[in-house]
ROMAR-357317 format. One record per residue: x, y, z of N, C-alpha, C in turn. Coordinates in pm, whole numbers, padded with zeros to 5 digits, always signed. Layout:
<sites>
XYZXYZXYZ...
</sites>
This chain:
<sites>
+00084-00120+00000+00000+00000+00000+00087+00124+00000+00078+00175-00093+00180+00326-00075+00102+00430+00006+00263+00428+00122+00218+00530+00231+00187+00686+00187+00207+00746+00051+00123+00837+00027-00019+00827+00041-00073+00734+00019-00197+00775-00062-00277+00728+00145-00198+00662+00223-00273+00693+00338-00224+00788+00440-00164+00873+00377-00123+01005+00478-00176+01089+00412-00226+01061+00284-00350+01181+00183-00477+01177+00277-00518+01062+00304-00631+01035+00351-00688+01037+00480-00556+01041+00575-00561+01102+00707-00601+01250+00691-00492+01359+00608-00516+01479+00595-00649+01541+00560-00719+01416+00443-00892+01475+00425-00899+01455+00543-00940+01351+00629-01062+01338+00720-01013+01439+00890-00911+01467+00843-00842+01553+00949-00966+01672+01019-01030+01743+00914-01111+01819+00990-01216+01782+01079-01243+01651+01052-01382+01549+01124-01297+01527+01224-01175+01502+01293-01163+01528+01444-01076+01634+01464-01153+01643+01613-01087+01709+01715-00915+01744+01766-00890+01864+01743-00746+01874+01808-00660+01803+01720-00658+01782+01573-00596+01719+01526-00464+01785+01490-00359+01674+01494-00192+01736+01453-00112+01624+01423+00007+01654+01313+00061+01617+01283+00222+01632+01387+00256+01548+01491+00361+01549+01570+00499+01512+01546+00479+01417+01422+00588+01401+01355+00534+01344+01197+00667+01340+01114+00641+01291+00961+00575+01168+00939+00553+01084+01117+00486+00958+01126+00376+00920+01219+00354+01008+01292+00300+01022+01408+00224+01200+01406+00072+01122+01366-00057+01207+01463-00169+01166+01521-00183+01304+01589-00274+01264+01722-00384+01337+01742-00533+01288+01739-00635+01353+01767-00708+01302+01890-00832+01341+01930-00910+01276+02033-01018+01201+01952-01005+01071+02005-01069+00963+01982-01211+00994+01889-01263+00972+01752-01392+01006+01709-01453+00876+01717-01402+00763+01809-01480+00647+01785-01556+00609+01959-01452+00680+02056-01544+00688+02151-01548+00812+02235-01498+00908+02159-01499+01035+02224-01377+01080+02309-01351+00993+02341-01199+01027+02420-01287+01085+02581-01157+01146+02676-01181+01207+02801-01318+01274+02767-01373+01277+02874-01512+01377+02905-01473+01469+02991-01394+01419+03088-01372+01546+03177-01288+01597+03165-01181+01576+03027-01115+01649+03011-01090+01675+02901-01089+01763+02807-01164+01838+02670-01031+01800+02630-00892+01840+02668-00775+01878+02589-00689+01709+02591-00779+01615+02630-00693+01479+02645-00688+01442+02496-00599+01388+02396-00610+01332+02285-00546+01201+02301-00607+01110+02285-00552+00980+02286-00549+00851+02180-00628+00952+02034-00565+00856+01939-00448+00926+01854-00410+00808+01756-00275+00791+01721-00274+00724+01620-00269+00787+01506-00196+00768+01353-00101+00748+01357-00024+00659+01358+00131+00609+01319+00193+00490+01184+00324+00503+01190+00353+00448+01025+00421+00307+01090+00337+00212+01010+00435+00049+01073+00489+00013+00894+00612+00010+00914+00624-00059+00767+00573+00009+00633+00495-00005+00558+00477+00066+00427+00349+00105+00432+00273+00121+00565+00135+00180+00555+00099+00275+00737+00027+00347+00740-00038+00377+00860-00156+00332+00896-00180+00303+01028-00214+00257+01127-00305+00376+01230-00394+00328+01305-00480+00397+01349-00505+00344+01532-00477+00375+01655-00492+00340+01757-00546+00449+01903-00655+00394+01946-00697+00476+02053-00656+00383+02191-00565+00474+02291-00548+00440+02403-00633+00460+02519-00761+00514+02465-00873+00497+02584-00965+00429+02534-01020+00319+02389-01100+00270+02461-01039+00179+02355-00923+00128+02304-00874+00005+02259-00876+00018+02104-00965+00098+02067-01002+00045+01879-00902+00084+01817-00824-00020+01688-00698-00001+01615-00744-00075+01507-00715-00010+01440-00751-00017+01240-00647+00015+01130-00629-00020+01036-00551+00022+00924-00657+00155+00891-00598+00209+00773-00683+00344+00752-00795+00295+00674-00812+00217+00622-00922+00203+00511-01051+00169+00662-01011+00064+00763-01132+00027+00856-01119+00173+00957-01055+00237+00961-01093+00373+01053-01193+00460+00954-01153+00471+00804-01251+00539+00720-01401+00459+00724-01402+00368+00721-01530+00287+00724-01596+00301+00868-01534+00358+00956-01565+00392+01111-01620+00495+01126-01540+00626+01062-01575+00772+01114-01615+00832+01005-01601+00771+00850-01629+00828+00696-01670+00721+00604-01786+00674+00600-01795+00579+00502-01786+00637+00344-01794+00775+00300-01779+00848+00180-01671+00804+00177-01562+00889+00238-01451+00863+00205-01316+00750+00215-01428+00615+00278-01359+00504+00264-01395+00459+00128-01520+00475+00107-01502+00420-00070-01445+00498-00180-01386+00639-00161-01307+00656-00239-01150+00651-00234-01136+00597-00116-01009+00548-00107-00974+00407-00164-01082+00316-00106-01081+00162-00131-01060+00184-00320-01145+00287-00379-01145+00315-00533-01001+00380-00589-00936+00440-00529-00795+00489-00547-00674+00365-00522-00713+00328-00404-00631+00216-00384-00627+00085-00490-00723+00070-00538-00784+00005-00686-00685+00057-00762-00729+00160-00819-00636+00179-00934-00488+00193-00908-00444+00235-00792-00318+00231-00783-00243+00108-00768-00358+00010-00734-00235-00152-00722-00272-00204-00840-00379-00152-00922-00387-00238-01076-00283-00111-01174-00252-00041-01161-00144+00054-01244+00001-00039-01215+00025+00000-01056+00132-00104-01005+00147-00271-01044+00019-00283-01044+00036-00468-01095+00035-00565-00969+00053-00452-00857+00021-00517-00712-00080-00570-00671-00141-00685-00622-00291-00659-00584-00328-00576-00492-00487-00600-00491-00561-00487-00407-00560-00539-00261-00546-00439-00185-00518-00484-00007-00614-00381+00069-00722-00343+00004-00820-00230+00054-00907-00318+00173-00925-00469+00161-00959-00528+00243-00899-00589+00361-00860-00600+00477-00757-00596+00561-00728-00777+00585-00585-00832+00548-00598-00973+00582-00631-01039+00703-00649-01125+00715-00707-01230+00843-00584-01260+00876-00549-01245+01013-00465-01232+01062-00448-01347+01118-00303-01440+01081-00279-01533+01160-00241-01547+01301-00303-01629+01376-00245-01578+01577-00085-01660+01530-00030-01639+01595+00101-01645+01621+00119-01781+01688+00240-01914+01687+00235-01969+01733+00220-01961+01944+00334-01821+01936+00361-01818+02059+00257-01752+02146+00149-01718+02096+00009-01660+02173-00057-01778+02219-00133-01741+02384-00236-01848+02398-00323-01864+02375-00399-02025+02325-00557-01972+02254-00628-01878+02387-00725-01809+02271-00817-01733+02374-00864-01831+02487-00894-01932+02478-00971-01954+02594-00864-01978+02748-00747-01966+02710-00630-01995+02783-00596-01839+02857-00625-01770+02824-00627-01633+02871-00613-01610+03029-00725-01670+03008-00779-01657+03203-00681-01722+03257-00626-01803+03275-00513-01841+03292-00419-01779+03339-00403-01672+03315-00286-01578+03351-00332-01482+03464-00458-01509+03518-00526-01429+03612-00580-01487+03707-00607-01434+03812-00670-01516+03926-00833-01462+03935-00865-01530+03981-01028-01525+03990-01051-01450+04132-01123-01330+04127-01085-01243+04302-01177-01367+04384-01290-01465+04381-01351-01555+04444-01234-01658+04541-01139-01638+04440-01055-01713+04517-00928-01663+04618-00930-01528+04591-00797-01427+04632-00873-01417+04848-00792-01391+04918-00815-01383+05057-00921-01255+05075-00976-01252+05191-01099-01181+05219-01003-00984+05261-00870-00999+05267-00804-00895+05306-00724-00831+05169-00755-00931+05067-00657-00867+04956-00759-00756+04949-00668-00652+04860-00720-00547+04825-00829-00522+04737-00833-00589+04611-00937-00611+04501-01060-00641+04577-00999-00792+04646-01152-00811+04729-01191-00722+04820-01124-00626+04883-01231-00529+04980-01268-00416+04866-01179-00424+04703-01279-00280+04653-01401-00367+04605-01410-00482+04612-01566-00492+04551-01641-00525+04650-01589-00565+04783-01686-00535+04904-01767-00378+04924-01646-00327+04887-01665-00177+04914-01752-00110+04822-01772-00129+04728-01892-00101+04591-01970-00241+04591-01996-00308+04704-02105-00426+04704-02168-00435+04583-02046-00513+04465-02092-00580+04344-02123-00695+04394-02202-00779+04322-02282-00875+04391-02194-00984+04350-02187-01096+04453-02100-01203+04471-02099-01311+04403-02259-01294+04353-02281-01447+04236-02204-01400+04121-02162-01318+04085-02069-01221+03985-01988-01226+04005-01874-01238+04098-01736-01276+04109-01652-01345+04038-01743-01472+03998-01654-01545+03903-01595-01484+03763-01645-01361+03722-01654-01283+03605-01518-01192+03633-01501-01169+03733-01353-01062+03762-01270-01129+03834-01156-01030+03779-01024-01145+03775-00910-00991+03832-00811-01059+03921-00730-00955+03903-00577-01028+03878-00467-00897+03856-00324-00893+03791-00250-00834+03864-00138-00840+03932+00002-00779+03986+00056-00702+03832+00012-00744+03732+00116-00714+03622+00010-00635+03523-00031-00603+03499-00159-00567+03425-00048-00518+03247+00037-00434+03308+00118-00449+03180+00198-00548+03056+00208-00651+03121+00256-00784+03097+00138-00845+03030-00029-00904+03106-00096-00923+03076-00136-00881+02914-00110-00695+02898-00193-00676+02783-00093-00733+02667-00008-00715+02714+00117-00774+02583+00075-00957+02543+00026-01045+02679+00016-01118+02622-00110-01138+02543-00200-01082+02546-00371-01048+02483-00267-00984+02348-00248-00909+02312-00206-00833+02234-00043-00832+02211+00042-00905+02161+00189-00885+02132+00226-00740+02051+00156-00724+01975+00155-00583+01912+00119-00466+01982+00036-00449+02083+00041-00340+02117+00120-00267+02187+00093-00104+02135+00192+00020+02094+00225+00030+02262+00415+00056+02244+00440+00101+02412+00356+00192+02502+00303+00290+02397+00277+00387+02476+00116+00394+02582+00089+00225+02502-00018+00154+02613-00004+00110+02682+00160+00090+02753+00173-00033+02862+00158+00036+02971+00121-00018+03057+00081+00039+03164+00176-00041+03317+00310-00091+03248+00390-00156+03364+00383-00232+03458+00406-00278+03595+00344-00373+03645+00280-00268+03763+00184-00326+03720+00070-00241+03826-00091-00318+03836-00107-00372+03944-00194-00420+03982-00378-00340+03966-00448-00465+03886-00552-00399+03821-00677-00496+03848-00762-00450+03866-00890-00560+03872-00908-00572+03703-00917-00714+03663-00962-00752+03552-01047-00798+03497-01156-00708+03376-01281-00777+03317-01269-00865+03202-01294-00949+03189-01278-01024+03057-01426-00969+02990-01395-00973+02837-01511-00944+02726-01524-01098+02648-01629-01161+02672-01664-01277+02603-01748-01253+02472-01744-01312+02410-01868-01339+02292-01956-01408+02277-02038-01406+02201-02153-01501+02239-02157-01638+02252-02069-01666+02211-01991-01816+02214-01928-01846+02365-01853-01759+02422-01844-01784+02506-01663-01724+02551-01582-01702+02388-01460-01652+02368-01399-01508+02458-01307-01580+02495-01269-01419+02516-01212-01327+02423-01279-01231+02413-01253-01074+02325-01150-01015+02341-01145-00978+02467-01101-00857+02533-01093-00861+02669-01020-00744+02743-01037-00774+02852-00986-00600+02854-01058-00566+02975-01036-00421+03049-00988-00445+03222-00935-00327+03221-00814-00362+03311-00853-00210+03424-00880-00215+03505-00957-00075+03637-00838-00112+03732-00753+00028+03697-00708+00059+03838-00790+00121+03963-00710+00040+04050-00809+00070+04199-00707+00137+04288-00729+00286+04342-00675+00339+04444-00752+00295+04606-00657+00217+04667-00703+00130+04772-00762+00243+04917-00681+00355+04916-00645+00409+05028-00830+00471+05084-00892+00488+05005-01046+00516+05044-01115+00530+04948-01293+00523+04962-01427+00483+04901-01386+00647+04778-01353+00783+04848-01378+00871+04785-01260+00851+04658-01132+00846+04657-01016+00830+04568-01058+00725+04493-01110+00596+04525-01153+00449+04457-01218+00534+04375-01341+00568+04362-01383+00564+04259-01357+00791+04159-01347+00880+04217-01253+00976+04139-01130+00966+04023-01025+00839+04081-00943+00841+04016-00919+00761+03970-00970+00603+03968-01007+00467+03862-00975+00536+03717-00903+00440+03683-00872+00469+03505-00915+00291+03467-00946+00314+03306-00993+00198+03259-00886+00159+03126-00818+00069+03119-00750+00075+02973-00829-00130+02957-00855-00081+02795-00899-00208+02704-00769-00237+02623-00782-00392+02642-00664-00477+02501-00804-00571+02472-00746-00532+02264-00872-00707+02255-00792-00769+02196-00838-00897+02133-00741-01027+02133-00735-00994+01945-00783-00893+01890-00771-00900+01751-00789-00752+01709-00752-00731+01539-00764-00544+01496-00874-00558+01448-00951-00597+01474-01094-00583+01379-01168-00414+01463-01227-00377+01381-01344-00249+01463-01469-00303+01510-01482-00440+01513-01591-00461+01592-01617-00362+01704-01718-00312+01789-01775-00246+01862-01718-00348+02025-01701-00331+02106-01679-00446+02266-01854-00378+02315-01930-00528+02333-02029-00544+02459-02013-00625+02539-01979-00568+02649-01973-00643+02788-02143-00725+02780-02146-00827+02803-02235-00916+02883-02305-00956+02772-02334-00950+02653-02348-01026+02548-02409-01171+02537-02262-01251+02594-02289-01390+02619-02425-01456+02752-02461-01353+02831-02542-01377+02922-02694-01327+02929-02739-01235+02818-02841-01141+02814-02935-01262+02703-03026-01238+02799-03177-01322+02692-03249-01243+02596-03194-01257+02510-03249-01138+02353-03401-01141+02391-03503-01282+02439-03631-01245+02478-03690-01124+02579-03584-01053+02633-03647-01006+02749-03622-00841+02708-03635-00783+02808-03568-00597+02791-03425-00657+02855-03382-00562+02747-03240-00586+02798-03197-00448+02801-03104-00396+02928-03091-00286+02980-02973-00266+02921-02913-00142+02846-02786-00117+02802-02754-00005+02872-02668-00053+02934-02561+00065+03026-02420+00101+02945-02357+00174+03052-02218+00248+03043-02096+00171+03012-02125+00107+03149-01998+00020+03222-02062-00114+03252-01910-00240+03203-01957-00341+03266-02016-00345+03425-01926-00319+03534-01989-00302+03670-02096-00300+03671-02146-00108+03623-02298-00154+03621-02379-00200+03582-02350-00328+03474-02434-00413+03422-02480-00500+03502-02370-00539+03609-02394-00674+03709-02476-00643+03823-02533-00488+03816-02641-00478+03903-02781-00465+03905-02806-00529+03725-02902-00559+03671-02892-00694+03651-03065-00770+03599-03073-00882+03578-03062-00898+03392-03054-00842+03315-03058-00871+03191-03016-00690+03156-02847-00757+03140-02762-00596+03089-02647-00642+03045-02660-00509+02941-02478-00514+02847-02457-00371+02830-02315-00379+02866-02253-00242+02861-02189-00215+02751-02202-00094+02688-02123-00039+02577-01977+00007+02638-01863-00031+02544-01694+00007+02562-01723+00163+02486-01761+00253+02548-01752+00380+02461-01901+00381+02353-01911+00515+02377-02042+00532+02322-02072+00648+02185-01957+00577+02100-01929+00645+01996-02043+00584+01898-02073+00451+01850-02136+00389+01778-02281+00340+01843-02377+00439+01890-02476+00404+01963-02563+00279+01873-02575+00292+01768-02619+00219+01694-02609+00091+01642-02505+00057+01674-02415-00060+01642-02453-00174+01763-02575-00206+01818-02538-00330+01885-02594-00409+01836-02514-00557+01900-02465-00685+01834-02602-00711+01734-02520-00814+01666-02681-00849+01546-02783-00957+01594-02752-01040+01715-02828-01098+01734-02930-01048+01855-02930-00940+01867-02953-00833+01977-03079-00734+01918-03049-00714+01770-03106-00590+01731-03267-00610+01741-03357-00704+01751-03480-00711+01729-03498-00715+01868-03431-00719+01974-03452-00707+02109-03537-00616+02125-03618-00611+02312-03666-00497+02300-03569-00479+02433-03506-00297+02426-03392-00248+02492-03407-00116+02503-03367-00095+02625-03371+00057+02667-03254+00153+02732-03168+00222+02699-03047+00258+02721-03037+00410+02848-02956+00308+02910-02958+00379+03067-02806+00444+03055-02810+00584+03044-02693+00627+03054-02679+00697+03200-02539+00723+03227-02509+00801+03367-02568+00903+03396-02599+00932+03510-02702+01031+03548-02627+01149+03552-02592+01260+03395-02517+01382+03452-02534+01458+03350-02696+01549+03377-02775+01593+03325-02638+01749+03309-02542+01781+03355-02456+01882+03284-02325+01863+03215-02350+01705+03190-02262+01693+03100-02293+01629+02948-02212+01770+02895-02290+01772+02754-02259+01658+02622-02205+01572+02642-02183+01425+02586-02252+01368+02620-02346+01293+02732-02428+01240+02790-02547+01301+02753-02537+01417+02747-02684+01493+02696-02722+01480+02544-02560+01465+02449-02610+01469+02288-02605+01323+02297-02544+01231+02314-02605+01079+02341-02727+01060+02358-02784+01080+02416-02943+01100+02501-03053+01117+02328-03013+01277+02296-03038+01306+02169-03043+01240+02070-02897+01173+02062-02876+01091+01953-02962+00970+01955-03002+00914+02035-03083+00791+02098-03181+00785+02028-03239+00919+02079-03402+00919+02053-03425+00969+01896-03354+01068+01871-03293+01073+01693-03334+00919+01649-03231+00819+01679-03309+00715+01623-03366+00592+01633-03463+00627+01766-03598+00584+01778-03591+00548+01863-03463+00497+01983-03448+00379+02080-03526+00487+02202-03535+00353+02314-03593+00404+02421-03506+00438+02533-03525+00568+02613-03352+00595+02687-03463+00598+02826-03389+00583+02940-03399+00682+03074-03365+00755+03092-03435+00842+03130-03410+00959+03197-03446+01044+03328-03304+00984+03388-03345+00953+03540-03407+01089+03670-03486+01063+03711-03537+01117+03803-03457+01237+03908-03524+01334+03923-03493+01461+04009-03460+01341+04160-03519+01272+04198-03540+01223+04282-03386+01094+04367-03350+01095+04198-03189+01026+04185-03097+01126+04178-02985+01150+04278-02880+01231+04298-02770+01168+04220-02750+01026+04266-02599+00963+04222-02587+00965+04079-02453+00929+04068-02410+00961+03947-02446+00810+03828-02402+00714+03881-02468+00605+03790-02500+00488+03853-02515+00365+03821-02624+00200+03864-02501+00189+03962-02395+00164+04006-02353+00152+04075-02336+00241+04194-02323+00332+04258-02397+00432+04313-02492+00430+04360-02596+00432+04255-02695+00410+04351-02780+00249+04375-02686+00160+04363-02695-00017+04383-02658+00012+04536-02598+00134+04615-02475+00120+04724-02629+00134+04837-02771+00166+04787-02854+00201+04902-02994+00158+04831-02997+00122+04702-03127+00064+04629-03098-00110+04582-03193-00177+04566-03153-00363+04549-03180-00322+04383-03143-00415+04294-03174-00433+04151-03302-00412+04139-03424-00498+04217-03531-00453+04165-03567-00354+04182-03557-00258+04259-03612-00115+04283-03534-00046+04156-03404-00075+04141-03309+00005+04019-03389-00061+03947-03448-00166+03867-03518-00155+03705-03647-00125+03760-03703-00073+03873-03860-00044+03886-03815+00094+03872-03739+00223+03888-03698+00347+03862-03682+00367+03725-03626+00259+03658-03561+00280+03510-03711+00258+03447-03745+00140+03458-03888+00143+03373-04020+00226+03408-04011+00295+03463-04102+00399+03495-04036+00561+03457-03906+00523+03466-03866+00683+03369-03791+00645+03250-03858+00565+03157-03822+00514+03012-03912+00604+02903-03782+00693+02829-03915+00741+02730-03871+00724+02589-03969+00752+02482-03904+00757+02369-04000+00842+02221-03935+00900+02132-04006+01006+02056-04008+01099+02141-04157+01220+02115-04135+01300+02155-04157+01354+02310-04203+01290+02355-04176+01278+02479-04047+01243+02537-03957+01191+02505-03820+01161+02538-03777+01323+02519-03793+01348+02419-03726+01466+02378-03755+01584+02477-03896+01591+02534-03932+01662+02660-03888+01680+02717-03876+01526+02802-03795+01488+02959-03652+01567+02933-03605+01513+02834-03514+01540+02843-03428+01664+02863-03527+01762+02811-03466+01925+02768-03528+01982+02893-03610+01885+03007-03641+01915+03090-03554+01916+03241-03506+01786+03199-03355+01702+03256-03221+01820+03258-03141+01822+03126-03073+01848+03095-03035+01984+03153-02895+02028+03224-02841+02133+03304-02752+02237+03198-02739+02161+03069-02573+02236+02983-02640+02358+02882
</sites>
């Protein structure tokens, strides 16, 4: 693939994100257009255009997604992925090269473990002592215990992502530093992915302020990550939240990895009937055009009550049981124009 014609094509779509720059002749950096990047902090940029070999490359360090340029154009520009995929055409039939607009299937490596071997490298907190640390932060946010088997923690969390990922970029490692670990399954049952929550031990208020989340998945595809997938009964309402956590304080929930692609959930999902519970923070204005975007096209959102202070399902799981949390949610579920009401009724920005 001649690295002209994908450093042409970074430069079009350059104005469609944010804060964009060129940092070096190989290396640029915008804020994430696939999941938005920081919220609370406007000036964070954490993706990354870089050159491997005879083409560029596309990687976000907050919520995992990495693409060649043709699957980032098909992400954030479908116009202008087909006139690239059409340039790239003629330029490998002029050349005599074939066409590589489609990205190869990537062989795993001998020295990787199969996915299902993963877990393996982690301990299950069910089994870790009642004084380790992990286990008092999920005492301490009373996630519920029949759920345990689902989190896993790491002394090494940096080590870990290298082995999920041998390729990924240094500037994701995160060294050895001890992390509570989520695995992302598929409907099959595979592991995806896995997200990695640092926990500041020293108190309830720092635990949850200064928690950072970094994702590795086990492949470059742009698939979308839904937490809980493999466990949700497409027959029922199925509650779509934020965060895995607060999925496990519902009975039938999957969490979106970033809420760039509201539209995008799984295909065996889509005829579901589902209602999308975002964080309660009626002045923050991402959460508010989400909300928008929702009802734009057609889905049913909450929109939570004067009566709810906390900030999201976990929070307020710390003084309400699950059923009272989906008896709140389904009683402030709206959608059309009435959504659109609540909402502008809701909304602080």
């Amino acid at each position: 693939m001649p690295i002209f014609l994908d450093k042409k094509y970074i430069n079009t779509v350059s104005p469609q994100l944010e804060r964009f720059t060129w940092k070096k002749d190989i290396l640029a950096n915008c804020r994430c257009p696939v999941c938005g990047d920081s919220q609370k902090n406007k000036t964070k940029c954490r993706g990354f255009f870089y050159q491997k070999n005879d083409s560029f490359f596309y990687k976000c360090h907050n919520c995992g997604f990495g693409s060649n340029i043709y699957n980032f154009l098909k992400q954030v520009s479908p116009s202008l992925c087909k006139e690239y995929a059409l340039e790239q055409f003629k330029e490998s039939k002029s050349s005599g090269k074939p066409n590589m607009f489609k990205p190869k299937e990537k062989k795993p490596s001998p020295t990787n473990p199969p996915k299902q071997k993963l877990l393996n490298q982690l301990v299950c907190i069910n089994k870790l002592p009642t004084d380790h640390p992990v286990v008092q932060f999920a005492n301490m946010r009373q996630i519920p215990k029949q759920h345990w088997n689902l989190l896993y923690y790491t002394d090494d969390f940096g080590r870990f992502m290298k082995i999920v990922d041998p390729e990924v970029h240094a500037i994701h490692i995160v060294g050895k530093e001890g992390r509570l670990v989520i695995p992302f399954f598929n409907k099959n049952g595979d592991v995806v992915a896995a997200q990695g929550r640092s926990i500041n031990f020293r108190d309830e208020y720092n635990a949850r302020t200064t928690a950072k989340y970094l994702t590795v998945k086990t492949d470059k595809s742009p698939d979308r990550l839904w937490y809980g997938q493999w466990r949700v009964d497409p027959k029922k309402k199925i509650y779509i939240v934020e965060g895995p956590i607060d999925s496990l304080f519902l009975r039938n929930s999957i969490a979106m990895v970033g809420a760039g692609a509201l539209d995008q959930i799984p295909e065996h999902l889509k005829r579901s009937e589902g209602v999308y519970v975002l964080d309660n923070e009626p002045r923050n204005k991402q959460i508010v055009s989400y909300n928008e975007r929702l009802i734009e096209l057609g889905k049913s959102v909450c929109i939570w009550p004067d009566s709810i202070s906390e900030k999201d399902i976990n929070d307020i799981a710390m003084t309400k049981s699950t059923r009272k949390i989906e008896k709140i949610i389904d009683e402030n579920t709206y959608r059309g124009l009435e959504a659109t009401m609540r909402l502008n009724e809701w909304r602080r920005v």
